[in-house]
KEVOLUM-471512 format. One line per 3 residues: number of its first residue (from 0); for each residue x, y, z of C-alpha. Coordinates in steps of 0.05 Angstrom, whole numbers, always signed. Layout:
NUM> X Y Z | ...
***
This chain:
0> +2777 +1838 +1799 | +2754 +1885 +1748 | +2796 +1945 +1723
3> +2762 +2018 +1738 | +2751 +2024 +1665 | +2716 +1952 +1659
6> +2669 +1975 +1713 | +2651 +2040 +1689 | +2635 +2010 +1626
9> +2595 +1961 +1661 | +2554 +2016 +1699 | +2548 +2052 +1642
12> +2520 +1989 +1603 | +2466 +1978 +1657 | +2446 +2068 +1656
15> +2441 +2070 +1587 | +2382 +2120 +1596 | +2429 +2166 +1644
18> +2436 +2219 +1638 | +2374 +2236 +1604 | +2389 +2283 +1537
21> +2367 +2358 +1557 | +2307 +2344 +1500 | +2277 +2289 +1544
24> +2276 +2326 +1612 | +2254 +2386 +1646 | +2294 +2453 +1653
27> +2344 +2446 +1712 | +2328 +2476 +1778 | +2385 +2487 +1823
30> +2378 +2491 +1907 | +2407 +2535 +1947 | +2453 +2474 +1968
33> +2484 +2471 +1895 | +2442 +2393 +1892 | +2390 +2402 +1836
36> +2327 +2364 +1798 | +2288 +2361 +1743 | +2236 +2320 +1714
39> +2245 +2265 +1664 | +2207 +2204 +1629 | +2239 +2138 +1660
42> +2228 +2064 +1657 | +2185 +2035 +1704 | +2222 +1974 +1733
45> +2153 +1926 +1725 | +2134 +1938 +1655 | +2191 +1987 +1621
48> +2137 +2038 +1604 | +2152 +2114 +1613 | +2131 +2150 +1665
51> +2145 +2227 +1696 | +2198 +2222 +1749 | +2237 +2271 +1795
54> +2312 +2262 +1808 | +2350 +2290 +1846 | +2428 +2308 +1831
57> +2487 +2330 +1867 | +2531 +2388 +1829 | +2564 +2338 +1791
60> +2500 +2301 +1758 | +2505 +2234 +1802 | +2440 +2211 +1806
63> +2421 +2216 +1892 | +2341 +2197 +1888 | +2278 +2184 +1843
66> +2206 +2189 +1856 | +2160 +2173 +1804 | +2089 +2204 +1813
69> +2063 +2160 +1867 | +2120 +2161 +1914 | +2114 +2238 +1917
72> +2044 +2234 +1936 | +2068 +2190 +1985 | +2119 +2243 +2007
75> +2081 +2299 +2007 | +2028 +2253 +2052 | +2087 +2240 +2105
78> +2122 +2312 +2106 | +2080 +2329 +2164 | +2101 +2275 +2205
81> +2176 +2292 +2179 | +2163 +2367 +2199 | +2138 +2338 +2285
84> +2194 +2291 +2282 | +2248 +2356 +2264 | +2214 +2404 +2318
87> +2220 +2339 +2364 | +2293 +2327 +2353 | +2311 +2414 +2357
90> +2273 +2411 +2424 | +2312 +2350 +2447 | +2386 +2377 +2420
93> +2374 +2444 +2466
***
């Protein structure tokens, strides 16, 4: 079994772009809920070319999501159906 140091160093071997220096991302917008994001140029997993990317972060910096450009377009195509399914479940927990 590996030693907590041995497996940080092994996360840290496979993140070597995280956290992205503050000269190769966006300024830092914090939410109301203390979780923030910012834009940054990551690795595509196919090819290893850059590409724009929002990530969310709790108020520690651990990485909690990434959407590169087409999965936000994807989001922003499904929020209405997120926004009937929310109205749906308040109705139902009355």
């Amino acid at each position: 079994m590996l030693s907590r140091h041995k497996l940080f160093a092994v996360i840290q071997k496979r993140c070597i772009y995280w956290p992205p220096k503050p000269a190769n991302r966006s300024k830092i917008i914090e939410l109301p809920s203390g979780k923030r994001f910012f834009v940054f140029l990551c690795k595509r997993d196919v090819d290893g070319k850059l590409e724009p990317a929002v990530v969310f972060t709790d108020s520690f910096g651990n990485k909690l999501a990434t959407f590169n450009t087409e999965e936000v377009y994807q989001l922003k195509q499904l929020i209405p159906r997120l926004e009937t399914y929310f109205k749906l479940y308040e109705k139902k927990s009355r």
